[in-house]
RODO-2510 file (C-alpha; in nm, 4 decimals, decimal comma):
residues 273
     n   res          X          Y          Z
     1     x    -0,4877    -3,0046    -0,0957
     2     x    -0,5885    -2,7011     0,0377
     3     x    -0,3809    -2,4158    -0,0850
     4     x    -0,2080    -2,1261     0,0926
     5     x    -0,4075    -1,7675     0,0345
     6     x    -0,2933    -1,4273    -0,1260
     7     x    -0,4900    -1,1454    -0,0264
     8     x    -0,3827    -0,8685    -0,3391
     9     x    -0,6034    -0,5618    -0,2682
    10     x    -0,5460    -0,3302    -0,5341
    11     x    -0,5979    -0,4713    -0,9637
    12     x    -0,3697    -0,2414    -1,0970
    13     x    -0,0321    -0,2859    -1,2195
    14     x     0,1308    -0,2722    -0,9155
    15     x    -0,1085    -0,5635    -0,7994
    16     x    -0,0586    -0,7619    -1,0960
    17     x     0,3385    -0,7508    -1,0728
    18     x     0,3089    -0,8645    -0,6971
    19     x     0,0564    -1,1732    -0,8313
    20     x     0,3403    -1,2329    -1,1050
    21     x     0,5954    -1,2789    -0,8573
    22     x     0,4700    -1,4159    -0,5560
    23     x     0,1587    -1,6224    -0,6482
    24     x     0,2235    -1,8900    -0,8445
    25     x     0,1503    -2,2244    -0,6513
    26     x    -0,1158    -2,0104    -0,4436
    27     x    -0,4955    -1,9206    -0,4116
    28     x    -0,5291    -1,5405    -0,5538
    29     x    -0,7632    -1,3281    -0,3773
    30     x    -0,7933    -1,0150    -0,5694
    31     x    -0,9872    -0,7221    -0,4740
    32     x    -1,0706    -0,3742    -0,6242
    33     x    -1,3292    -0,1285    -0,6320
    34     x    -1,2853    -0,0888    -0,9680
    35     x    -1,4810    -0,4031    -1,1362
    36     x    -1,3903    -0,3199    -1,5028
    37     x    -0,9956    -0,3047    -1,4154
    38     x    -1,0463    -0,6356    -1,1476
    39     x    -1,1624    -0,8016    -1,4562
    40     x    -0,8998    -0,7222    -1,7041
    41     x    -0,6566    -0,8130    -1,4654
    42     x    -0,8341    -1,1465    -1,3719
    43     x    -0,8300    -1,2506    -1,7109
    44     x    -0,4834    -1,2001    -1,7853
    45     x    -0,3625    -1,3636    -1,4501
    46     x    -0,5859    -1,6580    -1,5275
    47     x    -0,4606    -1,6983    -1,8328
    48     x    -0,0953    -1,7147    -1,7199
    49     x    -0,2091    -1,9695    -1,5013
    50     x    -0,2537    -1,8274    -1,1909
    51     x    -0,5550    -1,8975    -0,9660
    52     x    -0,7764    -1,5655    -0,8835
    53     x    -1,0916    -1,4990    -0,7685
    54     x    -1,1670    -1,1867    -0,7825
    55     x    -1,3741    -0,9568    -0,5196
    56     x    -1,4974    -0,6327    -0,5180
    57     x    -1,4201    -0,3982    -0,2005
    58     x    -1,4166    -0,0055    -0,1190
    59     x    -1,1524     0,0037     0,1289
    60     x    -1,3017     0,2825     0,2982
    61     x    -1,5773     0,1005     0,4056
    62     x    -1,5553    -0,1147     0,7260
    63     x    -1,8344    -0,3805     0,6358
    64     x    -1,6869    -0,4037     0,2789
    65     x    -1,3287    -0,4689     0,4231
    66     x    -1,5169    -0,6913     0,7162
    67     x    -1,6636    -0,9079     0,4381
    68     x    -1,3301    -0,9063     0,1935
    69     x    -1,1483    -1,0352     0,5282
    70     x    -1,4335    -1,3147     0,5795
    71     x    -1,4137    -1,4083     0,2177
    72     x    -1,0303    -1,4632     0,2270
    73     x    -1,0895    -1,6800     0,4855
    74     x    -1,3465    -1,9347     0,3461
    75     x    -1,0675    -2,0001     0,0953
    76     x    -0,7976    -2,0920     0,3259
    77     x    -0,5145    -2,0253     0,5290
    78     x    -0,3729    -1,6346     0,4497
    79     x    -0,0247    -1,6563     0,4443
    80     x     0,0747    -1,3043     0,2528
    81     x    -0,1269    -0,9996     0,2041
    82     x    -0,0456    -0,7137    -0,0326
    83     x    -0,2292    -0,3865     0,0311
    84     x    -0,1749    -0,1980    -0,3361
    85     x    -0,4790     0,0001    -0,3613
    86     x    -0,5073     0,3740    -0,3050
    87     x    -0,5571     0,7130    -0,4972
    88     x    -0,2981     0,9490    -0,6187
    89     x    -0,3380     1,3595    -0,5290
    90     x    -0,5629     1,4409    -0,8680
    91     x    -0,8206     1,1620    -0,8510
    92     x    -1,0233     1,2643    -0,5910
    93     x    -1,0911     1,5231    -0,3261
    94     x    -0,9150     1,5850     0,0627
    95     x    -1,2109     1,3757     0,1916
    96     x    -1,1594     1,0967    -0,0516
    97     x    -0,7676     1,0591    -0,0538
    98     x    -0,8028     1,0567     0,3677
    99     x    -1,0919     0,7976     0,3108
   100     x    -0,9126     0,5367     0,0912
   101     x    -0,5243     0,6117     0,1439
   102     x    -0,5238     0,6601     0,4986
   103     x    -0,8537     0,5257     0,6530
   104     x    -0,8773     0,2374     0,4095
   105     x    -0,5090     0,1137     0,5031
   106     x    -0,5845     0,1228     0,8778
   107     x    -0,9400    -0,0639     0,8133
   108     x    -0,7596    -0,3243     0,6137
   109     x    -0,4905    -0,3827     0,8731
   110     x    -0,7500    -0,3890     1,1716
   111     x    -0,9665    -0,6475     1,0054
   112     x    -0,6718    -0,8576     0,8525
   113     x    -0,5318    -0,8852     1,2195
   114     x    -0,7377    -1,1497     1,2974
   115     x    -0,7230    -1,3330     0,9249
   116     x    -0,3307    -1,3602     0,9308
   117     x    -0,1600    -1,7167     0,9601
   118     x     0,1195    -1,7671     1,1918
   119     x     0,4443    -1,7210     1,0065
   120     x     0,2417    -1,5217     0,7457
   121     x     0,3258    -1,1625     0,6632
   122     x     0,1813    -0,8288     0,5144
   123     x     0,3202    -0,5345     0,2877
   124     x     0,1673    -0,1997     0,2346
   125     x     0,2598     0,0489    -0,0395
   126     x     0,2891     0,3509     0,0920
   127     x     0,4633     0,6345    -0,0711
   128     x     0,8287     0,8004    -0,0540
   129     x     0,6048     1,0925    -0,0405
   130     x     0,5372     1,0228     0,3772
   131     x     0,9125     0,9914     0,4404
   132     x     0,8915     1,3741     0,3213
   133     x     0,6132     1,4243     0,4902
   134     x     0,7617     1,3008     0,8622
   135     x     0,8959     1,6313     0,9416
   136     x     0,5125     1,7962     0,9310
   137     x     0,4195     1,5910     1,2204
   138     x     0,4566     1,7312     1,5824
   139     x     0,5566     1,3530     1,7796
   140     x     0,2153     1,3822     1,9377
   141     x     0,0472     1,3798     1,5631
   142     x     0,2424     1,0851     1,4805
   143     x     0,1197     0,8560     1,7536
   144     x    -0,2346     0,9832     1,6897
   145     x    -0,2414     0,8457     1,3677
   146     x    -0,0169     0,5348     1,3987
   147     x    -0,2838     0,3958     1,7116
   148     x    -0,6444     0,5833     1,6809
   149     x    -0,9024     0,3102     1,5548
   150     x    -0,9686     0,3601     1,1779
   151     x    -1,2777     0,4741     1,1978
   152     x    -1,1674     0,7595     1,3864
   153     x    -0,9040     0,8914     1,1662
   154     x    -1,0665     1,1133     0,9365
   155     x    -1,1168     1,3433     1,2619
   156     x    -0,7870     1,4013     1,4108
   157     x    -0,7304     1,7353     1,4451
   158     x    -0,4233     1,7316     1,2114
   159     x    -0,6680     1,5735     0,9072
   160     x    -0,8875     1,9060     0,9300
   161     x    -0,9435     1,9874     0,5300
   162     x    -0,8450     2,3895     0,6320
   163     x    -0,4544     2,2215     0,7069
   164     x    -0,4731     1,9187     0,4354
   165     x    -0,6467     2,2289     0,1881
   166     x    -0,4478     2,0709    -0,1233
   167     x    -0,4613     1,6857    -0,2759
   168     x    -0,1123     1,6613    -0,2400
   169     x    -0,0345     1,7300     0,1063
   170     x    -0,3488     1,4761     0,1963
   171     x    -0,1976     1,2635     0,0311
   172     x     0,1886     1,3096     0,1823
   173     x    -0,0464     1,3020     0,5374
   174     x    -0,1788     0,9764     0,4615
   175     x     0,0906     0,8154     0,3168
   176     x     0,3106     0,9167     0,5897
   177     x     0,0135     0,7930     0,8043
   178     x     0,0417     0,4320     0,6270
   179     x     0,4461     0,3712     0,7558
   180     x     0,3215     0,5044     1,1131
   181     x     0,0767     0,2731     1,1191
   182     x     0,2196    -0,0411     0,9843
   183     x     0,5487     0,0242     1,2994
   184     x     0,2678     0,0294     1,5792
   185     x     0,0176    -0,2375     1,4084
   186     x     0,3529    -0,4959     1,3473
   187     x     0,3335    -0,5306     1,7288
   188     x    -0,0036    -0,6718     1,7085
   189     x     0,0263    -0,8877     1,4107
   190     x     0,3683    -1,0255     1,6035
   191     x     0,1379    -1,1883     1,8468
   192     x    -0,0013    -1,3921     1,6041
   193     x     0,3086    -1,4934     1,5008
   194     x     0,3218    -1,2651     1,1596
   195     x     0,5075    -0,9650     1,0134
   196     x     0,3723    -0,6188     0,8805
   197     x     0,6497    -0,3905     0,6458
   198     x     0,5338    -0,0683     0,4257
   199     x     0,7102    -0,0038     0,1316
   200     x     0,7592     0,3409    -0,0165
   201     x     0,7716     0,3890    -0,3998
   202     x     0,9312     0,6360    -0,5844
   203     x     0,8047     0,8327    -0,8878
   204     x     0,6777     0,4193    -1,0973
   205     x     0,5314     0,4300    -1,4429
   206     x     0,1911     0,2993    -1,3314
   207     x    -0,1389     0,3647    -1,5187
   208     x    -0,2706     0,5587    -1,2144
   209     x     0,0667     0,7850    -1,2311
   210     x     0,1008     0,8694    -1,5714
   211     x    -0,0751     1,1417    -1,6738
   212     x     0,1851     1,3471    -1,4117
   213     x     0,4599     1,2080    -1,5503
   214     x     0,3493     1,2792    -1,9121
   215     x     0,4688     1,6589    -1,7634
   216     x     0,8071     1,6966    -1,8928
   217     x     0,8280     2,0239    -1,6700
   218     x     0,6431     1,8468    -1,3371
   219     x     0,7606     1,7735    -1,0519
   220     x     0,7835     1,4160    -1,1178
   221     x     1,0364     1,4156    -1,3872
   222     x     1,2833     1,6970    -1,1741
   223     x     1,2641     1,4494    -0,8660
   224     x     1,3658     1,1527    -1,1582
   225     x     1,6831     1,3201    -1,3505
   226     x     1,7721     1,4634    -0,9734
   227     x     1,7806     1,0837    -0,8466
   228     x     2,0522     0,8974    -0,7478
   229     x     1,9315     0,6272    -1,0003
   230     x     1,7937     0,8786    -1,2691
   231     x     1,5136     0,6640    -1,4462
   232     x     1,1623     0,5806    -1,3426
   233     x     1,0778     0,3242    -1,1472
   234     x     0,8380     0,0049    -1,2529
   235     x     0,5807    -0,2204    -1,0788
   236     x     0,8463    -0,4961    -1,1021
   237     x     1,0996    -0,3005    -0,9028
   238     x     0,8449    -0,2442    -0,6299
   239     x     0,7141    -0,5959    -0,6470
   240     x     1,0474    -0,7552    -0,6243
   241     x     1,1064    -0,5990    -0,2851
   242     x     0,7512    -0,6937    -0,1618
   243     x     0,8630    -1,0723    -0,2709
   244     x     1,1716    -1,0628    -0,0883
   245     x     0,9390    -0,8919     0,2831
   246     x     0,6909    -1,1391     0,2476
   247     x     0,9950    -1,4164     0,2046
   248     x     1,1667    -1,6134     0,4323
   249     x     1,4874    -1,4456     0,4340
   250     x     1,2841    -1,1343     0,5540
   251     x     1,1966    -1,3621     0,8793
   252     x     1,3454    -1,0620     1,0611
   253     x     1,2177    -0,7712     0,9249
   254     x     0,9017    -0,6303     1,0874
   255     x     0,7482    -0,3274     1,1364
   256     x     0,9930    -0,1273     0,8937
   257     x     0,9654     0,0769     0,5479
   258     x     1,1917     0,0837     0,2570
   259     x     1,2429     0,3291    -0,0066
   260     x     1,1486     0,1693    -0,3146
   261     x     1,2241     0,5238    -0,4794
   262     x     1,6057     0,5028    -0,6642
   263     x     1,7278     0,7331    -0,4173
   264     x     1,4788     1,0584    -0,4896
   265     x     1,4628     1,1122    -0,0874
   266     x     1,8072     1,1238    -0,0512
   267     x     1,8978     1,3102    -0,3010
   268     x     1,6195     1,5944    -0,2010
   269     x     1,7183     1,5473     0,1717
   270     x     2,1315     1,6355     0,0152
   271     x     1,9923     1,9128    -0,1276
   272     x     2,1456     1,7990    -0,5146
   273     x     1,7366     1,7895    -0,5810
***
């Protein structure tokens, strides 16, 4: 019996709670850059029985995301794909946070297009930090970067380095970029017959995210105690609402992002943080 396909791009723990919830019973393709940490995780997931096969793909490459598309594939039909990986503000420079967060999400979605199954569905994590972001955008920037071709991104005007001249604002720009992109590319995975949804985490105890939240006077922890739900976040919380969009009872849901975030954005957009 030929089983149904999970495409989990992204080895870290937010890809390894989304394997823990949604991927028992399936075929695991994992993929990261990162072969050390795609590893690790393999072996754990194997060993709690689930079935992965690990690949290795930089997302900001189109042939490497080509041939990760090909490869899920040859394993069977692809019923759910989880798009985890990305880079936060300190781990790389304007050029590099552009090239994976926001061209590597667009060059995943593009190739996947073709890949999806009817009645499957897709999930990107974004960030809370592009719902912030929304308000930089003139309307015309937003449609540039929810519709230009991937590979033409990196040179919209409004992803100059002399505006994105800080990590973190690249990094709001692309993430804000991601839920653009997933409203106008759920149009074209509907014709196929599947569904596209972002969701936006809020300040998660990841291993990518900790050394900022190690800060006790960062950023991070204010936007936490400010919160409506005044704790960090976990993988698990994300995951769980990236089990219930690629779900069933989410047969409705397209083309949307949700705040995965305990209420940070509303809080800062009521002014109590």
């Amino acid at each position: 019996m030929t089983r149904e396909v999970l495409v989990v791009i992204g080895a870290g723990d937010m890809g390894m709670a989304t394997v823990r919830r949604v991927g028992s019973g399936s075929h695991v393709l994992l993929a990261d850059l990162d072969e050390g940490i795609l590893a690790e995780t393999r072996t754990r997931l194997h060993g709690e029985g689930y079935e992965v096969t690990p690949h290795g793909v930089d997302v900001a490459s189109p042939e490497s995301v080509d041939a990760l598309a090909r490869a899920a594939a040859g394993l069977g039909p692809v019923t759910r794909i989880v798009h985890t990986a990305g880079l936060s503000p300190n781990q790389g420079s304007v050029q590099r946070v552009l090239a994976v967060d926001l061209v590597g999400v667009a060059l995943v979605l593009e190739a996947f297009r073709d890949v999806i199954a009817p009645g499957g569905a897709g999930v990107v994590v974004a960030s809370m930090v592009g719902s912030l972001y929304a308000g930089q955008l003139t309307d015309g920037e937003a449609r540039e970067l929810a519709t230009t071709p991937a590979e033409e991104l990196a040179d919209l005007p409004s992803a100059s380095t002399d505006r994105l001249a800080e990590g973190h604002t690249a990094y709001g720009y692309a993430k804000r970029g991601n839920q653009l992109r997933v409203q106008a590319e759920a149009l074209k995975w509907g014709a196929r017959g599947a569904r596209l949804n972002s969701v936006s985490p809020g300040v998660v105890s990841t291993r990518m995210s900790r050394p900022e939240l190690e800060d006790p006077q960062g950023p991070a922890r204010a936007m936490v105690d400010g919160a409506a739900v005044p704790r960090l976040g976990t993988a698990d919380d994300v995951a769980a609402v990236v089990a219930f969009l690629l779900g069933p009872e989410a047969g409705y849901v397209s083309g949307t992002d949700v705040l995965v975030d305990g209420g940070v954005v509303a809080s800062i957009k009521a002014g109590s943080a």
